[in-house]
C-alpha positions as CSV (number, residue, x, y, z in Angstrom):
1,X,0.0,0.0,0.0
2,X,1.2,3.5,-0.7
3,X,2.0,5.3,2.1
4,X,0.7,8.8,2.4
5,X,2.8,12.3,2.0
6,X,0.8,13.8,4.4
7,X,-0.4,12.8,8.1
8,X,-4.0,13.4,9.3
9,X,-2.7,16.1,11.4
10,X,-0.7,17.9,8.5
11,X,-3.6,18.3,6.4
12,X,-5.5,19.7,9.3
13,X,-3.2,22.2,10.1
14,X,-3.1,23.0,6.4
15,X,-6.9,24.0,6.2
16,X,-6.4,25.8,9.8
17,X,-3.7,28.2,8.1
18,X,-6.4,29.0,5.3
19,X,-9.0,29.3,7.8
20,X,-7.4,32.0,9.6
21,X,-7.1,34.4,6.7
22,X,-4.4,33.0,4.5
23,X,-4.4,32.7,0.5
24,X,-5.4,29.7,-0.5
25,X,-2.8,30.0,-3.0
26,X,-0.2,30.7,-0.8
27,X,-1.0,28.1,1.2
28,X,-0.7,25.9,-1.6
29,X,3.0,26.8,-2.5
30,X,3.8,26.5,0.9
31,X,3.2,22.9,1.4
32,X,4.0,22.2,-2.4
33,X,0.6,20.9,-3.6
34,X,-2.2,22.0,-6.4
35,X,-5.1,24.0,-5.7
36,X,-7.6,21.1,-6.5
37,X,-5.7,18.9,-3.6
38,X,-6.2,21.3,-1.3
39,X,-9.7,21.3,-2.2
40,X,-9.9,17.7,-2.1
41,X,-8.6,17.8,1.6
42,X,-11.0,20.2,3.0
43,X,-14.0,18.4,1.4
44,X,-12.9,15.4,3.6
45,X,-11.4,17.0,6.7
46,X,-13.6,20.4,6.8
47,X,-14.3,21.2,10.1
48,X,-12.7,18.5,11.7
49,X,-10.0,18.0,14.2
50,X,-7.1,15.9,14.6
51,X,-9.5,13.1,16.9
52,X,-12.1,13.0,14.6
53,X,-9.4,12.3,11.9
54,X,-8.0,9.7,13.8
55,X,-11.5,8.1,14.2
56,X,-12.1,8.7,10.3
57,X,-9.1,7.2,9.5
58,X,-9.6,4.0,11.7
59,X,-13.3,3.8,10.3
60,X,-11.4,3.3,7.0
61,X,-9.0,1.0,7.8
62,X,-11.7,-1.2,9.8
63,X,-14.1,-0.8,6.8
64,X,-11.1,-2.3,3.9
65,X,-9.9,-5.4,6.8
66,X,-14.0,-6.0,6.4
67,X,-14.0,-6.5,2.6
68,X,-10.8,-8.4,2.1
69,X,-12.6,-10.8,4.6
70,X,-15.6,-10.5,2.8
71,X,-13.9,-11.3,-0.5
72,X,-11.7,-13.6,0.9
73,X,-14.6,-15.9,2.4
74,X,-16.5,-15.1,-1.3
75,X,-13.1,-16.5,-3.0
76,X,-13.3,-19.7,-0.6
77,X,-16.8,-20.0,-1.1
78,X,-16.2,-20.1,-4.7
79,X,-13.6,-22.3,-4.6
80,X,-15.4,-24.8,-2.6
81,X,-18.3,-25.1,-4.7
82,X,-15.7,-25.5,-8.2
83,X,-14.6,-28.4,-6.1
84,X,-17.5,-29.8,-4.4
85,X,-18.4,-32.7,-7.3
86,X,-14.4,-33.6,-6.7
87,X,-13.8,-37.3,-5.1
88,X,-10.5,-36.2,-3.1
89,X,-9.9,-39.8,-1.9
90,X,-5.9,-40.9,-3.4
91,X,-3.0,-38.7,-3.1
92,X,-3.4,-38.0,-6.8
93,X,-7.0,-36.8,-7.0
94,X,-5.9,-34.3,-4.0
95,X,-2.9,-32.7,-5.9
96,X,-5.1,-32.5,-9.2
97,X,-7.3,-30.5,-7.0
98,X,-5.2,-27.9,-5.8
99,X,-3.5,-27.5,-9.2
100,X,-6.9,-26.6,-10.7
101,X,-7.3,-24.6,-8.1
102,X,-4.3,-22.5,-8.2
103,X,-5.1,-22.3,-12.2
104,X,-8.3,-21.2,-12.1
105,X,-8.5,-19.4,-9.3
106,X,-5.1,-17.8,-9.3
107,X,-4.5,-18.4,-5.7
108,X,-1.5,-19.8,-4.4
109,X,-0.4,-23.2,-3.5
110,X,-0.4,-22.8,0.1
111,X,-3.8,-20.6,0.1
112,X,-5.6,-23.7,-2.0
113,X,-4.4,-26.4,0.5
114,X,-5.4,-24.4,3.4
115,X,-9.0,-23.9,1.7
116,X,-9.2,-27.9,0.8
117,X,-7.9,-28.9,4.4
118,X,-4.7,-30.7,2.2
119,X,-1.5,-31.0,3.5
120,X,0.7,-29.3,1.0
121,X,3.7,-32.1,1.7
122,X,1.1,-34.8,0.1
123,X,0.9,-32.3,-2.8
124,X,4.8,-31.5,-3.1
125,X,5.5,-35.1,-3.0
126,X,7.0,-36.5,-6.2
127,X,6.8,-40.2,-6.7
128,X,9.8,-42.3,-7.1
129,X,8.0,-45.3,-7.7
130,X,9.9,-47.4,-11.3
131,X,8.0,-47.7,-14.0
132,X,7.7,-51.7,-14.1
133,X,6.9,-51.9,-17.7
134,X,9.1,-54.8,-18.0
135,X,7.1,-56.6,-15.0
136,X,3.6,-55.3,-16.7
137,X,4.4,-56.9,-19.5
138,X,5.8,-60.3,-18.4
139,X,2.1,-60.5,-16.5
140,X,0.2,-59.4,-19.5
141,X,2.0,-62.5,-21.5
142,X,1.8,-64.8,-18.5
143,X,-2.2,-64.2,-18.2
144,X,-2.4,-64.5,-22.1
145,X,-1.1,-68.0,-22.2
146,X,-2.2,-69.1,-18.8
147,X,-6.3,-67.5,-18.9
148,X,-7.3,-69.0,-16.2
149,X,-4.0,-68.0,-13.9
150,X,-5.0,-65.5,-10.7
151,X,-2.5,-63.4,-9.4
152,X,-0.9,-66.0,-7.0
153,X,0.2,-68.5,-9.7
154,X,0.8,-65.6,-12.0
155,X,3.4,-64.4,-9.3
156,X,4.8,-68.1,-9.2
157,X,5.0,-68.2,-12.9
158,X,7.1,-64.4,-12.7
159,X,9.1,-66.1,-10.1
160,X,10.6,-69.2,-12.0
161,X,11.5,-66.2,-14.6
162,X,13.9,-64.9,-12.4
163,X,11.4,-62.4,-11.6
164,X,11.3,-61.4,-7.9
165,X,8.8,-58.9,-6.4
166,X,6.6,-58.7,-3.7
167,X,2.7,-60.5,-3.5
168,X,1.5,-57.1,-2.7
169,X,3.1,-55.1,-5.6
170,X,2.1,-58.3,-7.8
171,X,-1.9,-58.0,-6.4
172,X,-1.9,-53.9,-7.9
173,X,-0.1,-54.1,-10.7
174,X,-2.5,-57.2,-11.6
175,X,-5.3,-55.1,-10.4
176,X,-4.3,-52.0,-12.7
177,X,-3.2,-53.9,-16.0
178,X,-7.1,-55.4,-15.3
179,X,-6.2,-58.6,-15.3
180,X,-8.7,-60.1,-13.0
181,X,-10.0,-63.8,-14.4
182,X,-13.3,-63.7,-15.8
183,X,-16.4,-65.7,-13.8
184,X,-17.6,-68.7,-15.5
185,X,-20.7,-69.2,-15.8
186,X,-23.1,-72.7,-15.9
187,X,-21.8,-74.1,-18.8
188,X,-18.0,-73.3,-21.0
189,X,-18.2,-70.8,-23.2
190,X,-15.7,-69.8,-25.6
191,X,-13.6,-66.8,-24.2
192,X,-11.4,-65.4,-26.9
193,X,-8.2,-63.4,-26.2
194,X,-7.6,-60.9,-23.7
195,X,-4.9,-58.8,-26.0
196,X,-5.9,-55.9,-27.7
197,X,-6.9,-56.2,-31.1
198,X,-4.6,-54.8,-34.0
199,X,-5.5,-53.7,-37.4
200,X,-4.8,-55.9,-40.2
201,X,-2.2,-55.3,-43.0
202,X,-2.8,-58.0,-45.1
203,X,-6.3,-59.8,-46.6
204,X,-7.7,-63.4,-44.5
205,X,-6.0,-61.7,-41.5
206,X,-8.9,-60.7,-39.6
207,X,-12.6,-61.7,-40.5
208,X,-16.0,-60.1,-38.5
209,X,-18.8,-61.4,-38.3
210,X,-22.0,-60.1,-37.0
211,X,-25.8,-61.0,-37.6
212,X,-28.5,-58.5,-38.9
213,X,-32.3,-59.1,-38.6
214,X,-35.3,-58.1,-40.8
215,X,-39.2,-59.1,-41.7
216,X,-41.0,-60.4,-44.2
217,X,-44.0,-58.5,-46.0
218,X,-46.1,-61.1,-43.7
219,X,-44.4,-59.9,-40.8
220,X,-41.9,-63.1,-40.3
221,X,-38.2,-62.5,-38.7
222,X,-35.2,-63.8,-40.5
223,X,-31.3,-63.0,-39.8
224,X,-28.7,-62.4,-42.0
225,X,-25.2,-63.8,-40.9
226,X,-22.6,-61.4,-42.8
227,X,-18.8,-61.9,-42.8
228,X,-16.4,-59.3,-43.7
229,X,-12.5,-59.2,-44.6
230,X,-11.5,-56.2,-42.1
231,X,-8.6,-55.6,-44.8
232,X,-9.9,-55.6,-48.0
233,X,-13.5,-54.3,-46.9
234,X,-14.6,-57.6,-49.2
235,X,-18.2,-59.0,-48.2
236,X,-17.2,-63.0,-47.9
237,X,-20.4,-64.1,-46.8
238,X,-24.4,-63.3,-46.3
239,X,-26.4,-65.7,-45.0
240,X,-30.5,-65.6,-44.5
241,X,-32.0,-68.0,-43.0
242,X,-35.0,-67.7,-40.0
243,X,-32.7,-69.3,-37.6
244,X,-29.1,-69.5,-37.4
245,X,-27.3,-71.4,-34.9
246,X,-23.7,-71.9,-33.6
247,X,-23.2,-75.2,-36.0
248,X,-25.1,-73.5,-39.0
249,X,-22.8,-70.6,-38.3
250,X,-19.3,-72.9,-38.7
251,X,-20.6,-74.7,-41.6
252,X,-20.7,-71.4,-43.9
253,X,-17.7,-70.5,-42.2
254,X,-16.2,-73.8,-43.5
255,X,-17.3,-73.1,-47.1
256,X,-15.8,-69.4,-47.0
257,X,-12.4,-70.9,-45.9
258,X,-13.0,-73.7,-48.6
259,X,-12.7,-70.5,-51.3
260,X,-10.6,-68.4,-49.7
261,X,-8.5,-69.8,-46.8
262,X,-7.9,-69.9,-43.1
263,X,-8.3,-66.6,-41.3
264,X,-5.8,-65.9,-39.0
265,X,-8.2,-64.2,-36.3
266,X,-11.9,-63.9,-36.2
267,X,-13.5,-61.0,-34.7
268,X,-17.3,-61.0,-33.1
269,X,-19.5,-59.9,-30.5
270,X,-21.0,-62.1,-27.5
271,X,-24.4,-63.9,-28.8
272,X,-25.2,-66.8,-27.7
273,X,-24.4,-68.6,-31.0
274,X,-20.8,-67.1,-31.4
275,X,-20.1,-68.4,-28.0
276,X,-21.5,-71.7,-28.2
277,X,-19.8,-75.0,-27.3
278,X,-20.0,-75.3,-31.8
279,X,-18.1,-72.5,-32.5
280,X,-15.6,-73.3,-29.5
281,X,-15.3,-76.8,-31.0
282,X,-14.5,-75.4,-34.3
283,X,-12.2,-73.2,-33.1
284,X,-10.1,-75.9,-31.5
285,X,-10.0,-77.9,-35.0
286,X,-9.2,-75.2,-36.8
287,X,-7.0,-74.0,-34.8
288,X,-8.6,-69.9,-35.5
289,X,-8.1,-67.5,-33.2
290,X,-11.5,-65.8,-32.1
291,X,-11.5,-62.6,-30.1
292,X,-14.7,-61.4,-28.9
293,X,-15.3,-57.7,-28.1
294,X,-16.0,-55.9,-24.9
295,X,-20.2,-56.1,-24.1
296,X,-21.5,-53.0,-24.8
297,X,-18.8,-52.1,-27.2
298,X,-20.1,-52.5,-30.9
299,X,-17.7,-49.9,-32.1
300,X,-14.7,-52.3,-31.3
301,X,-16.2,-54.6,-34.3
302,X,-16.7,-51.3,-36.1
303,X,-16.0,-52.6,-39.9
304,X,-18.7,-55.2,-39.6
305,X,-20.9,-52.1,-37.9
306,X,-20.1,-50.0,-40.8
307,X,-20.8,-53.1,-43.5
308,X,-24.3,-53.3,-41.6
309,X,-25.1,-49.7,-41.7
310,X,-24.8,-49.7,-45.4
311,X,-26.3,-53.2,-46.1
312,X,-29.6,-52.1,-44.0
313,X,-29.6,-48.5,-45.6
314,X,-28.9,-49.9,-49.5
315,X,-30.6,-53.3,-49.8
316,X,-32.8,-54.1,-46.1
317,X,-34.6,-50.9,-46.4
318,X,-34.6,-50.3,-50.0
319,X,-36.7,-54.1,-50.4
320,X,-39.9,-56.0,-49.3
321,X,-38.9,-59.1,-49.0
322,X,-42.2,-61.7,-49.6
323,X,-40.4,-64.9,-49.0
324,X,-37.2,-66.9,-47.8
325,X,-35.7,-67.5,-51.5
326,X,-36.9,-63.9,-52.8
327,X,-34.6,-62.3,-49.8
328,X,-31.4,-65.0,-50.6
329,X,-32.0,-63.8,-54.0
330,X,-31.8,-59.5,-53.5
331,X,-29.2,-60.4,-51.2
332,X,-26.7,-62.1,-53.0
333,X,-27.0,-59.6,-55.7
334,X,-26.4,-57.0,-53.5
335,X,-23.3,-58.7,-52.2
336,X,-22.2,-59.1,-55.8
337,X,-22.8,-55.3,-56.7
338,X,-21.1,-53.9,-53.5
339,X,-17.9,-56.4,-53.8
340,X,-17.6,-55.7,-57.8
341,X,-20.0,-52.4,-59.0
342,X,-20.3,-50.3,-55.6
343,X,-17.0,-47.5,-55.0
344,X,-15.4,-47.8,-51.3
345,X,-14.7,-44.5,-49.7
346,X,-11.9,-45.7,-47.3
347,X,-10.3,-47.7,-50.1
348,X,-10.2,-44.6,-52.1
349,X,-13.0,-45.0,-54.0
350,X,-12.4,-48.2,-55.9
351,X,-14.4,-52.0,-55.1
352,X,-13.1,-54.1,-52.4
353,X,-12.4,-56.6,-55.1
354,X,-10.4,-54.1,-57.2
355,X,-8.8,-53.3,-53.8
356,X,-7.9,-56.6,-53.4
357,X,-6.2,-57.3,-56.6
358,X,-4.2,-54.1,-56.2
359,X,-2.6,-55.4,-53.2
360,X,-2.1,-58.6,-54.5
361,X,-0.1,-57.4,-57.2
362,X,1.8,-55.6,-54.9
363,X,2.6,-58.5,-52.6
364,X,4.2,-60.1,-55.5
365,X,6.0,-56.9,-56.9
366,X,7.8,-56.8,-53.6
């Protein structure tokens, strides 16, 4: 705060010198100031003395400790309420809070961990905790190849590795890699892989599948079994039928691999067909890796998803269907046109087929 050039009392005795019959102007040059301070002073201290300036004076200086108390409770008020939907539980959610704080606030460090109740050594500390991305790794390979491996014979597994830690460290780093083994339920179902998927780079890597359902004119369901070569965006398969089941479902898959090949991974959500004791069966003979997506996560089988967006928008919705053979029939035309006639945006507008020649041409270049 700037401090004054003139007491209370000084400026008094200023307007007592004009007061008794002095210039106003020479008063001014006197005491080195303007005319219009002058005037300023006796419009404050007029007919006062030095008490009642004192009392003014401390009437101030109460009145300014008042609002910075009432702005500073406003400010901590404020603050509270930013924080309020906060869970300040771990270490880490506590320091998060008083950095957002400080940032939006513009209060200091100490000021926002006095206002949160938070000691400020929790929020000055600095980990030194390693990395273990070595160790998180090893458990993510060991709980691929053993699936049904808790974290106690996981740490055993670590330990004939040479790797040496203790059960507790094990236990989070288990717990934060989310590697907890999945509940079975009444009967075996087929599992799939717990890594995450990878695109493909080359075509019969990766097939989805997925099912799509529609009515006939007379109101009847039927489903539609569709598989799809996530590389070359080819349609390999469309199947209508009124009911498909696990072994129905392995069967066309068998005649697709008869044309084409063996897939190296198939991809597919978690019906009750796709994880049937069949297709678990099939798996095992054919030794094909099947990895099923998260529940509740169709976008993880989003090529499929984007195949049944345009199948339902260009050939579902654009026919009635009045019996079995009639749909088979529109179908498989369909699937002919949009494999050979219909222009693929993400392949840069050209047919999956054309697509697929193009890199099979280039295979053999290289």
């Amino acid at each position: 705060m700037k401090r004054a050039r003139f007491t209370d009392e000084q400026i008094i005795g200023m307007l007592k010198e004009q007061e008794s019959g002095q210039r106003t102007a020479d008063v001014c040059r006197k005491h080195g100031i303007s005319e219009a301070t002058f005037y300023k002073y006796k419009a404050k201290y007029g007919g006062m003395d030095v008490s009642d300036a004192r009392k003014l004076k401390a009437l101030e200086d109460e009145n300014a400790k008042l609002k910075k108390l009432l702005a500073e409770a406003m400010l901590d008020n404020a603050i509270l309420k930013d924080v309020a939907f906060k869970k300040m539980v771990t270490p880490g959610a506590r320091r998060d809070a008083v950095a957002h704080v400080c940032k939006e606030h513009d209060v200091s460090q100490r000021r926002a961990c006095a206002i949160l109740t938070i000691d400020r050594s929790s929020v000055r500390y600095c980990s030194v905790r390693p990395n273990d991305a070595s160790i998180r790794e090893a458990m993510r390979q060991v709980a691929s190849e053993r699936r049904r491996f808790g974290y106690r014979r996981i740490h055993v597994m670590l330990d004939r590795q040479g790797i040496v830690m203790n059960l507790k460290k094990l236990r989070r780093l288990y717990r934060e890699e989310k590697l907890a083994v999945r509940k079975r339920g009444g009967r075996k179902r087929a599992l799939g892989t717990r890594r995450p998927i990878a695109l493909p780079s080359r075509a019969n890597e990766r097939w989805s599948l997925d099912f799509v359902s529609d009515a006939f004119t007379d109101g009847r369901r039927f489903r539609v079994l569709a598989v799809v070569d996530d590389f070359t965006r080819e349609c390999l398969a469309l199947v209508a039928d009124t009911s498909l089941s696990g072994l129905r479902v392995t069967r066309e898959l068998d005649i697709v691999m008869a044309q084409r090949g063996r897939p190296h991974t198939i991809v597919s959500d978690n019906g009750t067909e796709l994880t049937s004791m069949a297709i678990l069966r099939w798996c095992q003979q054919t030794r094909v890796e099947w990895h099923y997506i998260a529940p509740g996560k169709p976008m993880q089988n989003g090529f499929v998803e984007s195949f049944n967006g345009s199948f339902r928008d260009e050939c579902l919705n654009e026919t009635l269907f009045s019996s079995l053979p009639h749909a088979r029939a529109e179908i498989t035309a369909w699937k002919e046109d949009y494999n050979k006639q219909r222009p693929h945006s993400s392949l840069g507008n050209i047919t999956p087929n054309e697509f697929a020649v193009k890199m099979a041409m280039e295979k053999q270049a290289a």
